[in-house]
C-alpha positions in Angstrom: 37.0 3.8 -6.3 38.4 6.9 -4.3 36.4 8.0 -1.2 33.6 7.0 1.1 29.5 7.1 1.8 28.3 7.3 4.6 24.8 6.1 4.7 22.8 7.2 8.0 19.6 5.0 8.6 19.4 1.2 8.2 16.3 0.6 7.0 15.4 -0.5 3.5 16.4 2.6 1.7 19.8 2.6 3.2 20.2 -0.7 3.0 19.2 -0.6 -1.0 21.5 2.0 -1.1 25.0 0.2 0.2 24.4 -2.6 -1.7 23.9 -0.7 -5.3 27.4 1.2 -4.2 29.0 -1.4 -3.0 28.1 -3.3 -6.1 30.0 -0.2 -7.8 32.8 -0.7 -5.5 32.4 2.6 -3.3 33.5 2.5 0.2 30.6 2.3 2.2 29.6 2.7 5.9 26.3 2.2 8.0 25.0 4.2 10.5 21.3 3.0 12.5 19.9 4.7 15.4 18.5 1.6 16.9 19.3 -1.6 17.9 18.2 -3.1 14.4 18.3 -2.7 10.6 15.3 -2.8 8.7 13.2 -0.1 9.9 9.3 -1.0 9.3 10.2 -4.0 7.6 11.1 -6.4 9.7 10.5 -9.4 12.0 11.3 -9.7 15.6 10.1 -12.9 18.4 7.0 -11.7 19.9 7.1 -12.4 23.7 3.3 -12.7 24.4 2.8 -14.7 20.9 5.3 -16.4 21.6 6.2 -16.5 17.9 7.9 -14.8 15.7 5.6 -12.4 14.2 6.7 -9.0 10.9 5.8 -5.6 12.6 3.7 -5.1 9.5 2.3 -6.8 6.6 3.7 -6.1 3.2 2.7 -7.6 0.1 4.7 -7.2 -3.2 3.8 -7.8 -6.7 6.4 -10.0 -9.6 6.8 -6.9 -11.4 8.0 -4.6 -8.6 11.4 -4.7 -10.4 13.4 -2.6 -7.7 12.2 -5.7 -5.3 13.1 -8.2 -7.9 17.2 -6.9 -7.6 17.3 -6.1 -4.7 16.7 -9.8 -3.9 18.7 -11.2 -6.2 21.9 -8.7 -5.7 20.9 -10.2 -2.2 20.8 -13.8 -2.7 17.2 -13.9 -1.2 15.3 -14.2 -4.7 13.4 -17.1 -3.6 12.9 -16.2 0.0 9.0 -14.9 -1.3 6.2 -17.1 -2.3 2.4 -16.5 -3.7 -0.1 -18.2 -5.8 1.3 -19.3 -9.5 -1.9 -16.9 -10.7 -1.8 -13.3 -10.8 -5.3 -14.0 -8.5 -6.5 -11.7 -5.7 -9.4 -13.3 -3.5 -12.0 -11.1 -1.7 -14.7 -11.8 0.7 -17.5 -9.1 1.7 -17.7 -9.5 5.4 -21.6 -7.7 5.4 -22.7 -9.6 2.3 -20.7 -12.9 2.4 -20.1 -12.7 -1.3 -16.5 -14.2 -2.2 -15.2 -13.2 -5.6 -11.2 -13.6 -6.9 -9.7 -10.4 -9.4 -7.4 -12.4 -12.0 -4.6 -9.7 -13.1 -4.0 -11.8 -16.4 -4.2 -10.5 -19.7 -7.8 -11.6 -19.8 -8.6 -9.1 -16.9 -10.3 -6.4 -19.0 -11.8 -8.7 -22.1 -13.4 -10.6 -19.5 -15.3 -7.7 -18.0 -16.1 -6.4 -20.8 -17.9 -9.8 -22.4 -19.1 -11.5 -19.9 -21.3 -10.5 -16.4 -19.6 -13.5 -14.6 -16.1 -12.0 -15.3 -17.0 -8.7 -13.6 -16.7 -8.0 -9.4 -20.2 -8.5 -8.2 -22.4 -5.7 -9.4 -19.6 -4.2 -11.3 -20.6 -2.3 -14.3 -18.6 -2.7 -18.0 -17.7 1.1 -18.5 -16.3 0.6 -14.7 -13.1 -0.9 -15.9 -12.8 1.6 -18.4 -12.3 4.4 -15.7 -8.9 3.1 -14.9 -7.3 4.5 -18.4 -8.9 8.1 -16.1 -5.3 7.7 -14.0 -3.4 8.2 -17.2 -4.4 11.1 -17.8 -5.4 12.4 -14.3 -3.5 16.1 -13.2 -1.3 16.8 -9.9 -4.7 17.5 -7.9 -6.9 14.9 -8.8 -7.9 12.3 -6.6 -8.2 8.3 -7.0 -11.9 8.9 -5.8 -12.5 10.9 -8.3 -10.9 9.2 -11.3 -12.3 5.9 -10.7 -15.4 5.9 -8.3 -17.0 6.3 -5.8 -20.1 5.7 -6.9 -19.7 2.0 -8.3 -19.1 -1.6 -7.3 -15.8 -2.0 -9.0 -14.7 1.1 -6.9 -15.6 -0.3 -3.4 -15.2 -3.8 -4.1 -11.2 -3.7 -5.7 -10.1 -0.2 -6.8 -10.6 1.5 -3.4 -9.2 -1.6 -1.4 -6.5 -1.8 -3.4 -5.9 2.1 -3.7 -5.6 2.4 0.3 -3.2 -0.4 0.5 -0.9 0.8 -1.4 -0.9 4.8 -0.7 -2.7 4.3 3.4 -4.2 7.2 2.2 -8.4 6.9 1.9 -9.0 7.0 -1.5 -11.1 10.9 -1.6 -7.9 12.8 -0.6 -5.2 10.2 -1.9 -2.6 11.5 -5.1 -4.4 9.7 -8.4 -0.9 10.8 -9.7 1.1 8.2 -7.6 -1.2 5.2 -8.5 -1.0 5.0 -12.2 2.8 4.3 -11.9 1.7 1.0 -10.3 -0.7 -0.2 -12.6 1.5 0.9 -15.2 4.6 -1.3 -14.2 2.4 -3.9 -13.2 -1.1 -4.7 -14.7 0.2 -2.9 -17.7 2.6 -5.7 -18.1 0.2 -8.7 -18.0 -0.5 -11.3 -15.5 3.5 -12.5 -15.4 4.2 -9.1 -13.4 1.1 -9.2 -10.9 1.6 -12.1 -9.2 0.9 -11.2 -5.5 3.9 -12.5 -3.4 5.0 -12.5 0.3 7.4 -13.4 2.6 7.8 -17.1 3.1 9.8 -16.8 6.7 9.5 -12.8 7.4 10.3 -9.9 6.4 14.0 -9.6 7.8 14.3 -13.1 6.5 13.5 -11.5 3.1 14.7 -8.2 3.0 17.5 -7.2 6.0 19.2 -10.4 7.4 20.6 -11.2 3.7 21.4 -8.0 3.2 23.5 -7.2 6.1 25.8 -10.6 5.3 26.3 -9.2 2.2 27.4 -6.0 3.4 29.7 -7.9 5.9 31.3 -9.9 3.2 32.0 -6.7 1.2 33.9 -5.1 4.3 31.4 -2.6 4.8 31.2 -1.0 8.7 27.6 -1.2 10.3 27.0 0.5 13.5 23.5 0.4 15.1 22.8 2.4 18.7 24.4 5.4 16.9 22.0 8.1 16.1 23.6 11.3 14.2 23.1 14.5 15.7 24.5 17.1 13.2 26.0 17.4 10.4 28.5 20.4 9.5 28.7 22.2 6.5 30.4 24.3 4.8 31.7 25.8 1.2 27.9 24.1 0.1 29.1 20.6 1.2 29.0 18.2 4.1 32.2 18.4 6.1 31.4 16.1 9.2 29.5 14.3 11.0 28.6 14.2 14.4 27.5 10.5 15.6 26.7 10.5 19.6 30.1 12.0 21.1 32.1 10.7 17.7 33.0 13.4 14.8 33.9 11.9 11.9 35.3 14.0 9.4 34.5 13.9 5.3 37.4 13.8 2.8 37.4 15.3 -0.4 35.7 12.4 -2.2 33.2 11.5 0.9 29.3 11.6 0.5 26.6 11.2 3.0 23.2 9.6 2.4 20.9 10.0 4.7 18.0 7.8 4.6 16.0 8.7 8.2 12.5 9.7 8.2 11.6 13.3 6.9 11.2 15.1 10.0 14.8 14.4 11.1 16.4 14.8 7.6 14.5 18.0 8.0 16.1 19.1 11.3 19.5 18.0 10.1 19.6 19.7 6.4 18.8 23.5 7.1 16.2 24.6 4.6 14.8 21.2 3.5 11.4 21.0 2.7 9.4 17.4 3.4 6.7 16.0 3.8 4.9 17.0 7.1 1.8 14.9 7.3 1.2 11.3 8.5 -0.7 8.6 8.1 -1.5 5.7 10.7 -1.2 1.7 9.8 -2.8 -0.8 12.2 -1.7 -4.2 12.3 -3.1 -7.4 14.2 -1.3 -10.8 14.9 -3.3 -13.6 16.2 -2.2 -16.8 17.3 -4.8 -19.7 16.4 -4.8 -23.2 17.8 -4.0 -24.8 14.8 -3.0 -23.9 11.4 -5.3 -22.6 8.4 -4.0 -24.0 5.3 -5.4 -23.3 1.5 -4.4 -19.8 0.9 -1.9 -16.8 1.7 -4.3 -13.6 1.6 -7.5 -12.5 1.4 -9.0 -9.0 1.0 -11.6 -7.9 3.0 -14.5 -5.7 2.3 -17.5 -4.0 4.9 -15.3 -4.5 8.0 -12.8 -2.8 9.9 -9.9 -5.2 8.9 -8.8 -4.8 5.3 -6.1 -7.6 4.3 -5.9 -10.9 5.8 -2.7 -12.5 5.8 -2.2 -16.4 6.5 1.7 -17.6 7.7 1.4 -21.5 9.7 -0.7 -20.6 13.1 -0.4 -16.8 12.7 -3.3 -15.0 11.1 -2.5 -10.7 10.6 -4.9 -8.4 9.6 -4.0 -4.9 8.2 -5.5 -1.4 8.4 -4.2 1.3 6.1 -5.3 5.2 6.7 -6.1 3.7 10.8 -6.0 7.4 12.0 -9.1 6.9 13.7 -9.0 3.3 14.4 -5.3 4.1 16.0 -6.5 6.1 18.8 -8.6 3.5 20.2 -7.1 1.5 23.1 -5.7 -2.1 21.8 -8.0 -4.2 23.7 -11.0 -2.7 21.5 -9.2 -2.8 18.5 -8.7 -6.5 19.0 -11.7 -7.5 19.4 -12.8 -5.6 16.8 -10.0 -7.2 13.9 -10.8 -10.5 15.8 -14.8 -10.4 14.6 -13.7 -10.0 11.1 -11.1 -12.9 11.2 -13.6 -15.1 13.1 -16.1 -14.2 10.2 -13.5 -14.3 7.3 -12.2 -17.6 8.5 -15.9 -19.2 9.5 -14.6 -19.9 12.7 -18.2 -18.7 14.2 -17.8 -17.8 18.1 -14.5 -19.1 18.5 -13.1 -17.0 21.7 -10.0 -14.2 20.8 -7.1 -16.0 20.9 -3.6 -14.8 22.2 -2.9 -11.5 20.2 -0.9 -8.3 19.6 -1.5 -5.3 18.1 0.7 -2.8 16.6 0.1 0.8 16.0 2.1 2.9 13.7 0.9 6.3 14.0 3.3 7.7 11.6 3.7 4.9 8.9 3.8 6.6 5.6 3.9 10.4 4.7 0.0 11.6 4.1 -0.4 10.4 -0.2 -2.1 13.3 -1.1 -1.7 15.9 -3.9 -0.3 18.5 -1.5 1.8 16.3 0.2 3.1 14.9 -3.1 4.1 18.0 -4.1 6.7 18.7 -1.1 8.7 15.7 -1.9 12.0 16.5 -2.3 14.5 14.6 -4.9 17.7 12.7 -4.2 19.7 15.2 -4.9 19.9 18.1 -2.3 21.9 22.0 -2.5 24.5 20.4 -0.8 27.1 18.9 -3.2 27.8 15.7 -1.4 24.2 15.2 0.3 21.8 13.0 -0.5 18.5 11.8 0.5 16.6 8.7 0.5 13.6 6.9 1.8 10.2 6.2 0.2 9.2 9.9 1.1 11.5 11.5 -1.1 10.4 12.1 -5.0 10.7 8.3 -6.5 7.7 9.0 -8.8 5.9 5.9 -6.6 4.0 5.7 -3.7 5.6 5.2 -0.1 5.9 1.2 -0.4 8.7 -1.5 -0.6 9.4 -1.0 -4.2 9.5 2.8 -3.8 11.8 2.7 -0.6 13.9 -0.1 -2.6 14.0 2.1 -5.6 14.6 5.7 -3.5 17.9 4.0 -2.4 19.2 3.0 -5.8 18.0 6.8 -6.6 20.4 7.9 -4.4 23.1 6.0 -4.4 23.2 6.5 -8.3 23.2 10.3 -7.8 25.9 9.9 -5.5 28.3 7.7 -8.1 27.1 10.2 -10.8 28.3 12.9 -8.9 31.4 11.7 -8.7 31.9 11.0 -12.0 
């Protein structure tokens, strides 16, 4: 295939992108400001741990489909592993209550029959506010489709809701849930299984990723951040990459999967999202290892999701603009309280720990926000964008930044064609 795309930004919407071209057989290069591919997904050897710890905790579901291929195009496919049940366990950290949400086809019939098949103090017509996202307008809210005045709101809807748009669930886009559900719930228990990295999440997603892309001949550069791009006759011309030019051909394209405030400094005109959210993530190292389960949701705490890998225990917080302007030592004593209780450890001292702050970690999931997403396709005839802020129809998560690459990479090929 005649030409080239070059694909600025390493992370996993770039990296989703080379490998869909290259599977095409496009010519493709890789550009990464950094040291490192991956972006927020990754893993890296944590000096003070002294372990090797994911900057952040991602958890994906068996029907994410974009996930599924990506893997497999990969070769990681059975780098993940979960529970065999499409099970989600919970514990009320005010209450002590313990309850576990089975995603199987018996998931609604259940609640509707049967008290003990419900969340705790769940009503029947709760459930039935879900079929409310179907139907729910550009403006609406997942608050107001679904609670918040009800158990099955606070106790599984809202958790799960903030997890996957880190937006609190009275301003976040009802729009951009209902895509979930749909591709998952919607298709039974075999496509909710909740599934995580065995190893970590460059073991998963990057580190597989960039051996194929070496054993396909395509150039990766890291360390080389591109300041401008040059334009003319409604196309991209060149590129400037530190003190390099390199020049576009006839038959070149550019993808440029960076984060929207510098694809919106580089494309004149481009409008973007322009409001954050913050994640909060804890890593604690515990003397020994707690065995018997992966995850655990948390309710009437400060931690939300509780993730279990060997001696490491990680706690997430989603929509952590507040909690993320406190200094770390509070924050880890805070996370810590919850784990102690979650994990009936009872006074057990804070263990070695690190916290990391990402005060920009997904664009702000609300209607407004929504709306100034911008698609793959840009004015420029050989430009494209990509990354899980652009318009992929799904919220800002792995599948959506897996999915925004294949977007883009397919609107390049098309183009060309």
């Amino acid at each position: 295939m005649a030409g080239h795309t070059h694909i600025v930004g390493a992370g996993l919407a770039g990296l989703s992108a080379a490998i869909n071209l290259l599977k095409a057989g496009r010519d493709v290069s890789l550009y990464e400001a950094s040291g490192h591919a991956g972006g927020r997904c990754r893993s890296y050897h944590d000096a003070t741990l002294d372990h090797r710890i994911d900057n952040g905790n991602h958890l994906v579901l068996s029907g994410n489909r974009a996930v599924m291929g990506y893997l497999k195009e990969i070769g990681a496919s059975d780098s993940l592993t979960g529970p065999t049940a499409p099970e989600f366990p919970f514990y009320d950290l005010e209450s002590a209550e313990q309850w576990t949400v089975a995603l199987d086809a018996g998931f609604l019939p259940r609640a509707m029959l049967s008290k003990g098949g419900r969340v705790p103090g769940a009503r029947r017509l709760d459930y039935l506010k879900a079929f409310h996202l179907a139907f729910a307008g550009k403006e609406a809210t997942v608050a107001q489709c679904l609670g918040p005045d009800n158990a099955l709101y606070r106790r599984f809807w809202e958790p799960l809701a903030v997890a996957v748009l880190n937006t609190d669930g009275d301003e976040a886009a009802a729009s951009l849930l209902w895509p979930v559900i749909f591709e998952t719930m919607g298709r039974g228990g075999s496509a909710c299984r909740p599934l995580t990295a065995k190893v970590g999440l460059s073991e998963s997603f990057v580190d597989p990723a960039l051996a194929v892309l070496k054993d396909r001949g395509a150039e990766v550069s890291f360390n080389n951040r591109l300041r401008k791009l040059t334009i003319d006759s409604n196309r991209v011309t060149a590129l400037t990459l530190g003190q390099d030019t390199v020049n576009l051909g006839e038959g070149d394209s550019i993808i440029l999967a960076v984060p929207p405030s510098a694809a919106a400094e580089l494309v004149p005109g481009l409008g973007a999202p322009d409001d954050f959210r913050a994640i909060v993530n804890g890593h604690f190292r515990l003397a020994q290892k707690t065995e018997g389960f992966s995850f655990l949701g948390l309710i009437g705490g400060v931690a939300q999701w509780l993730f279990v890998r060997g001696d490491i225990v990680s706690v997430t917080v989603s929509a952590a603009d507040d909690l993320v302007e406190q200094p770390t030592e509070v924050i880890a004593g805070r996370l810590w309280a919850d784990v102690a209780k979650a994990l009936n450890l009872g006074v057990a001292p804070m263990p070695t720990w690190r916290i990391v702050k990402e005060k920009r970690a997904t664009f702000a999931q609300t209607p407004s926000q929504v709306g100034r997403r911008p698609p793959a396709r840009t004015a420029l005839n050989n430009l494209f964008l990509a990354g899980d802020w652009t318009d992929t129809g799904l919220p800002a998560t792995i599948e959506g930044t897996l999915r925004s690459g294949v977007m883009a990479s397919d609107a390049d090929l098309e183009n060309l064609n």
